[in-house]
Structure formats: structure tokens, C-alpha cells
TIVOKOL-996907 format. One line per field, with one value per residue: x, y, z of N, C-alpha, C in turn; residue in one letter. Coordinates in Angstrom, 2 decimals. Atoms other than C-alpha are relative to their C-alpha. Example, Ala and Ser with C-alpha at 12.3 -4.5 7.8 and 13.67 -1.06 7.14 Angstrom:
<rs>
n.xx	c(0.89_-0.82)
n.yy	c(-1.19_-1.19)
n.zz	c(0.00_-0.06)
ca.xx	c(12.30_13.67)
ca.yy	c(-4.50_-1.06)
ca.zz	c(7.80_7.14)
c.xx	c(0.90_-0.77)
c.yy	c(1.20_1.09)
c.zz	c(0.00_0.73)
resn	c(A_S)
</rs>
This chain:
<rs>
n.xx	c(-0.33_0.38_-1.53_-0.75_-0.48_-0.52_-1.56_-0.74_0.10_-0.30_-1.29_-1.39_0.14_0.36_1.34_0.72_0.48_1.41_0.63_1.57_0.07_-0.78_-1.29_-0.94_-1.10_-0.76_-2.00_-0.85_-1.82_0.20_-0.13_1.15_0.11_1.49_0.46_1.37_0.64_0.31_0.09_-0.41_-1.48_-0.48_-0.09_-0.83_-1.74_-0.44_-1.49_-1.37_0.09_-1.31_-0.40_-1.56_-0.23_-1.65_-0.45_0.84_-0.03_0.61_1.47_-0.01_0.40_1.82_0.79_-0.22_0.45_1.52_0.64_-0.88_0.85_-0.25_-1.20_0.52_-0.11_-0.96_-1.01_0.61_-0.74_-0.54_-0.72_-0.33_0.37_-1.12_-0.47_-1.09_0.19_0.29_1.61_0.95_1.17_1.26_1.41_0.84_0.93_0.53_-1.06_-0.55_-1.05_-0.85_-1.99_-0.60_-1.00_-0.68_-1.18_-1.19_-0.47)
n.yy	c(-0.53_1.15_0.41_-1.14_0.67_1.27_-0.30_-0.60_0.37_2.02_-0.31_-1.28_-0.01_-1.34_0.14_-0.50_-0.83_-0.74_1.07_-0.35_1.09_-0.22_-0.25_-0.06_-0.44_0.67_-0.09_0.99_-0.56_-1.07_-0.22_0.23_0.19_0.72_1.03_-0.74_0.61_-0.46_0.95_-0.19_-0.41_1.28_0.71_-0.47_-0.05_0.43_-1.08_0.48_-0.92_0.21_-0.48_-0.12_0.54_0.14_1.17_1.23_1.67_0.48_0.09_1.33_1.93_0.25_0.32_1.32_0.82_-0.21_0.18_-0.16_0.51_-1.23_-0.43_-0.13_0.85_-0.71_-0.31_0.72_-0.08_-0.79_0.18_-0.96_-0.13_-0.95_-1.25_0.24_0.32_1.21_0.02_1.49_-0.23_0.84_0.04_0.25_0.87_-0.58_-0.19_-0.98_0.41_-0.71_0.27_-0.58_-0.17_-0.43_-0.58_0.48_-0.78)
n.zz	c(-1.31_-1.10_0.43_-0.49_-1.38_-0.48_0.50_-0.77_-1.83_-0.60_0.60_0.02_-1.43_0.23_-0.99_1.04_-0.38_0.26_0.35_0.66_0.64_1.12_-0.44_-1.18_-0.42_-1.09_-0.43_-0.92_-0.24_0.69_1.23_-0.42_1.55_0.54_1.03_0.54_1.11_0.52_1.49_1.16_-0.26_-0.57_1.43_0.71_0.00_-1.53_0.10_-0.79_-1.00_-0.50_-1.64_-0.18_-1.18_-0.64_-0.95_1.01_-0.22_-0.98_0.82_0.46_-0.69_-0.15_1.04_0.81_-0.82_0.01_1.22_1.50_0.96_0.75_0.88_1.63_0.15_0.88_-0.99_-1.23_-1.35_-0.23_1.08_-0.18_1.96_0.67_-0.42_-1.54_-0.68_-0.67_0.05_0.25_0.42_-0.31_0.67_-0.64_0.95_0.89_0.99_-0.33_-0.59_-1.33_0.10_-1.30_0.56_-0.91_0.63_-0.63_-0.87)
ca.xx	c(-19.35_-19.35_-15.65_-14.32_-14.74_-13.43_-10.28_-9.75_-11.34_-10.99_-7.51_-5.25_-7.57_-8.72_-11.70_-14.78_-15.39_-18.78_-21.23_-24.19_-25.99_-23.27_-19.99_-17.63_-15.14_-12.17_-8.96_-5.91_-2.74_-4.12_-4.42_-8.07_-9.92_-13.30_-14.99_-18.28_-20.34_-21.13_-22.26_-21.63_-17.89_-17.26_-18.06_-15.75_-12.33_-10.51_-7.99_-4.74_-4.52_-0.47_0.37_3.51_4.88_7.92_7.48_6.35_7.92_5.73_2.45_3.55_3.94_0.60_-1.36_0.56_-0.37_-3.60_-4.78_-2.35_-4.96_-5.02_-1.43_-1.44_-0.27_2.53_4.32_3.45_6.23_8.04_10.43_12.73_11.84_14.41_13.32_14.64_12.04_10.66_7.16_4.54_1.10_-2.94_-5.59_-8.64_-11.95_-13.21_-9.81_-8.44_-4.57_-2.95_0.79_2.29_5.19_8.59_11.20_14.67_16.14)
ca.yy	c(103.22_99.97_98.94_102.37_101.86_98.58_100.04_102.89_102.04_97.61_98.31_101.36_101.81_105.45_106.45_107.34_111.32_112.14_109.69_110.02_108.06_109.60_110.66_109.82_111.61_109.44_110.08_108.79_110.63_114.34_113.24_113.12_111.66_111.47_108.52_109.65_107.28_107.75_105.24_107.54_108.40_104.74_103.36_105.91_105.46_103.88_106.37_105.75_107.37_107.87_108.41_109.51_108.32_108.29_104.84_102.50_99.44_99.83_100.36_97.42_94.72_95.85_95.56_92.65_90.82_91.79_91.70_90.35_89.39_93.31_94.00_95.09_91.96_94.38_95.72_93.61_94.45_97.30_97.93_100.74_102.36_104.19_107.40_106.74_106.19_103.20_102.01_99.42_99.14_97.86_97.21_97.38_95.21_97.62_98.30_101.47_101.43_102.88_103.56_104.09_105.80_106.89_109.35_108.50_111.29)
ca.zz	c(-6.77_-4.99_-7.13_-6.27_-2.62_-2.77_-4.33_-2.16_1.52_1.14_-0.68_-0.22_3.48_2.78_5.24_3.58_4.60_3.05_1.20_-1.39_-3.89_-6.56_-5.09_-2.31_-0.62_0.90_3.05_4.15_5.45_4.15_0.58_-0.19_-3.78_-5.55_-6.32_-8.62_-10.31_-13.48_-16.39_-19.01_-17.84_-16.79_-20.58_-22.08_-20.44_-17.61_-16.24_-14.73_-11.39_-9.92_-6.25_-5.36_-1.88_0.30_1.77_-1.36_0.31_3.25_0.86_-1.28_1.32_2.94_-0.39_-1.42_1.73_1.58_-1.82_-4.06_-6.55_-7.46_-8.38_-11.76_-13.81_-16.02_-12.58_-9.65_-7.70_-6.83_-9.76_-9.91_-14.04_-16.51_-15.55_-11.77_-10.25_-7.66_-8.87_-8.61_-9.80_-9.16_-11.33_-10.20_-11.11_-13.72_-15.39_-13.49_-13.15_-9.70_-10.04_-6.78_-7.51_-5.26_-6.41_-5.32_-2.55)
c.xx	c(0.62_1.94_0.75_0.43_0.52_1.65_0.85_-0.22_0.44_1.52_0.91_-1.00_0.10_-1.27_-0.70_-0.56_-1.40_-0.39_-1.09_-0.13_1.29_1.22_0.22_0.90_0.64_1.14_0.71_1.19_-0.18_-0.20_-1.95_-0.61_-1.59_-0.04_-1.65_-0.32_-0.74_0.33_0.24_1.90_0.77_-0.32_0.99_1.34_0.27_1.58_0.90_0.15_1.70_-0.41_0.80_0.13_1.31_0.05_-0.88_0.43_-1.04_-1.58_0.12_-0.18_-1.59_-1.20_0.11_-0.20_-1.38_-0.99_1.01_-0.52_-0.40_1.23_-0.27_1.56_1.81_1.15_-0.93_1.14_0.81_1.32_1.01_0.12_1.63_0.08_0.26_-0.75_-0.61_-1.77_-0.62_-1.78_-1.34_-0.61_-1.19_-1.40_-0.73_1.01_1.04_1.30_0.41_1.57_0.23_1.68_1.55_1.03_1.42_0.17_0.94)
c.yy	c(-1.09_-0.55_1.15_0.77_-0.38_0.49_1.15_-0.17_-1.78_-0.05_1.06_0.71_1.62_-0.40_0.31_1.19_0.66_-1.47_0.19_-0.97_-0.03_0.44_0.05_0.45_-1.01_0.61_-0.70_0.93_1.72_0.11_-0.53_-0.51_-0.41_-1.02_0.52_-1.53_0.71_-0.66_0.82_0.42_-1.63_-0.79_0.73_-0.72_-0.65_0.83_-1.15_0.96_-0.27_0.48_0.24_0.39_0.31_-0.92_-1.03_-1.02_-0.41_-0.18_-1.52_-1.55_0.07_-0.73_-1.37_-1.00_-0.26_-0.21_-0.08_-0.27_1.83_0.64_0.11_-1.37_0.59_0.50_-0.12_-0.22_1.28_0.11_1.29_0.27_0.65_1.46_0.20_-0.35_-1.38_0.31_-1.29_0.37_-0.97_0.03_-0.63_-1.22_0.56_0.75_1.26_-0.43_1.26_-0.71_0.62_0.00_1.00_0.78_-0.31_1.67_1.24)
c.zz	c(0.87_-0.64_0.42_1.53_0.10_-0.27_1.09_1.58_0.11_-0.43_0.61_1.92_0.45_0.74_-0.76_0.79_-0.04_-1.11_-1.17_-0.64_-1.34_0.28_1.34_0.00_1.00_0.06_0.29_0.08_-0.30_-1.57_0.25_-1.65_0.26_-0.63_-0.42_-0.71_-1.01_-1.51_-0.84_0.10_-0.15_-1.32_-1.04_0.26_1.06_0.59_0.96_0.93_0.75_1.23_0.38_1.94_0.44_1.16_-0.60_0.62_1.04_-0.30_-0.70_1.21_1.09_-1.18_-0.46_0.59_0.21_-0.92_-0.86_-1.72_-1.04_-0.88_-1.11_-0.91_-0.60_1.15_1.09_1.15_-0.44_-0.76_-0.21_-2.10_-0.56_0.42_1.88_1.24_0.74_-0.32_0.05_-0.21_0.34_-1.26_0.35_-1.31_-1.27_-0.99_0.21_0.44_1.24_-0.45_1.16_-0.37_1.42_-0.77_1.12_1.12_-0.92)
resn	c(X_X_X_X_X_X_X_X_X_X_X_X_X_X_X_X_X_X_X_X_X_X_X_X_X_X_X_X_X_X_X_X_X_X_X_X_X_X_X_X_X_X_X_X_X_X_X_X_X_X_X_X_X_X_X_X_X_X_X_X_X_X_X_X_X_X_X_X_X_X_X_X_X_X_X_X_X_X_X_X_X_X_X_X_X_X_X_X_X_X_X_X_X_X_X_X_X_X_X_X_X_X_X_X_X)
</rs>
């Protein structure tokens, strides 16, 4: 729980709406996401969670000022891919990747 905070309220600066000993609800902007704990989920897999934006430069140089020690090591800056679009990525302390991702206009 306590890394899944840190990723979405000390990081990306999502409020935390509701609280328990086993799942949080956070927001930011109208988008809203569970964080659950849950040792048997959290030894299986580490997902990859995308975000899709329409103002990645202004997410990147927050994050990257803030915590550049998260960037994900593979795309640590804002990169525009083959299939067209503008992306950059985190990885958090327990191995979860965030792709923040922009489609061109």
C-alpha cells in the first residue's frame, strides 16, 4: 500500500479520496485509480499501467524535477515511438511500469 501511495499521491500528486487497511481510492483531474494491497497479487505480476494525456511535457518536467530517480531507466524522457505517439515512462519501487503516453493531434 505504502509504495502505491508513494507512486500515485508523492509522485503523479493524486489526492487520496477514501482510505482502509486494504484499498485506496485516489484522484487527480477526474481520472480516478485503485491501489489494493494484496500479497498474493503483488508476488504474481507487476503490471504496466498507461495514461494517456494531452500535456506530457508538462507531466514530465514536473516528475522529472521532482523525482527523477523514478523515470523508468528504458524511456526516461519523453520520446516520440514508431507507432506516433509521444511517451515516457516510471518505474516504481516494486517494479510497476507507468507509461504516460500522448497521441499526436
Amino acid at each position: 500500500m505504502d509504495e502505491g501511495l508513494d507512486l500515485f499521491v508523492g509522485c503523479l500528486r493524486f489526492t487520496v479520496l477514501y482510505q482502509d487497511e486494504l484499498l485506496a481510492v485516489v484522484g487527480r483531474d477526474g481520472a480516478k485509480a485503485y491501489v489494493v494491497e494484496s500479497p498474493e497479487y503483488a508476488a504474481k505480476d507487476r503490471p504496466e499501467i498507461a495514461i494517456e494525456t494531452d500535456n506530457i511535457d508538462e507531466i514530465y518536467k514536473d516528475i522529472s524535477t521532482r523525482r527523477p530517480a523514478i523515470l523508468h531507466p528504458n524511456l526516461p524522457r519523453v520520446t516520440k515511438r514508431p507507432w506516433g505517439a509521444l511517451e515516457f515512462s516510471l518505474l516504481d519501487k516494486t517494479g510497476v511500469c507507468v507509461v504516460f503516453r500522448q497521441w499526436p493531434p
